[in-house]
C-alpha positions in Angstrom: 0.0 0.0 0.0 1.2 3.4 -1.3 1.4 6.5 1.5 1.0 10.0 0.8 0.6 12.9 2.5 -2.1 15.1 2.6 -0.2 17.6 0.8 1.3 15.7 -1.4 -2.1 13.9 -2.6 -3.7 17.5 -2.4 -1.3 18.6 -5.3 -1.4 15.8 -7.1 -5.0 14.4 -6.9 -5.0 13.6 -10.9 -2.1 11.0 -10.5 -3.2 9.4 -7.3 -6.6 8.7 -8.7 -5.1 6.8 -11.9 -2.5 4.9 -9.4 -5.4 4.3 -7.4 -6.7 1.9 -9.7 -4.0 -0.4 -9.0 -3.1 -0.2 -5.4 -4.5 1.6 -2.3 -3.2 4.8 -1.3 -3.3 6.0 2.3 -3.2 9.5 3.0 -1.6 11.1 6.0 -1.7 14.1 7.8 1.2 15.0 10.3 2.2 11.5 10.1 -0.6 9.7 10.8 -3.6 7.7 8.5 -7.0 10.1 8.0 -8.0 8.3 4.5 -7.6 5.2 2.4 -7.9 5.9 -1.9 -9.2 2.6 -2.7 -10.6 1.7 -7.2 -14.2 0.9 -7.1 -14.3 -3.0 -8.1 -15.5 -3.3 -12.1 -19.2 -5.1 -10.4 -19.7 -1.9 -8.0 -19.4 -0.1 -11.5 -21.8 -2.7 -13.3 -24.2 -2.7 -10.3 -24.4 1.0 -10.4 -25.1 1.1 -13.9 -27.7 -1.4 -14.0 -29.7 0.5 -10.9 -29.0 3.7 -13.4 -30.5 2.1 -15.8 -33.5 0.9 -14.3 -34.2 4.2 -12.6 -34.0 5.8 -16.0 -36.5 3.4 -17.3 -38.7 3.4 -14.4 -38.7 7.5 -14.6 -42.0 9.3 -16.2 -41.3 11.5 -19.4 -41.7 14.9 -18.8 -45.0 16.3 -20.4 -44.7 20.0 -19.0 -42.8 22.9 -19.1 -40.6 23.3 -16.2 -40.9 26.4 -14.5 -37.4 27.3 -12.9 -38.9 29.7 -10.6 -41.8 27.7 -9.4 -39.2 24.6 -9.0 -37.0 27.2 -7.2 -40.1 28.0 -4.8 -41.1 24.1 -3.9 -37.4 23.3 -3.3 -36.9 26.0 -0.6 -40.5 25.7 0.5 -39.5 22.1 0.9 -36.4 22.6 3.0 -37.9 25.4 4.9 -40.7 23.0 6.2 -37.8 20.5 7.1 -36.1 22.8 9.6 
């Protein structure tokens, strides 16, 4: 398993992602393990796909015109009525 530091991974994010694919990376700060870079396996991937698929499918066609503004208004209204 590859270490980092925080710094290091911070400036160079890009190339720790790609090297992540092959080994774990564990990233320290001051010294000591916060985080562990581990690749998603290739059957997370497919899993995730198929339930993106079957959401898509299961989703209604929009008929409407959206209103930005009125969506605007339900999603704070929403969040509002949350809190």
């Amino acid at each position: 398993m590859m270490q980092v530091s925080s710094t290091e991974f911070k400036n160079n994010v890009g190339k720790f992602l790609k090297l992540s694919e092959k080994e774990d990376i564990l990233i320290l700060k001051n010294g000591k393990p916060v985080a562990k870079l581990t690749a998603v396996s290739k059957n997370e991937k497919e899993i995730a796909y198929d339930r993106l698929l079957e959401m898509i499918k299961k989703s209604k066609p929009v008929t409407e015109e959206i209103d930005l503004k009125a969506a605007r208004e339900e999603r704070l209204n929403k969040y509002d009525s949350a809190t």
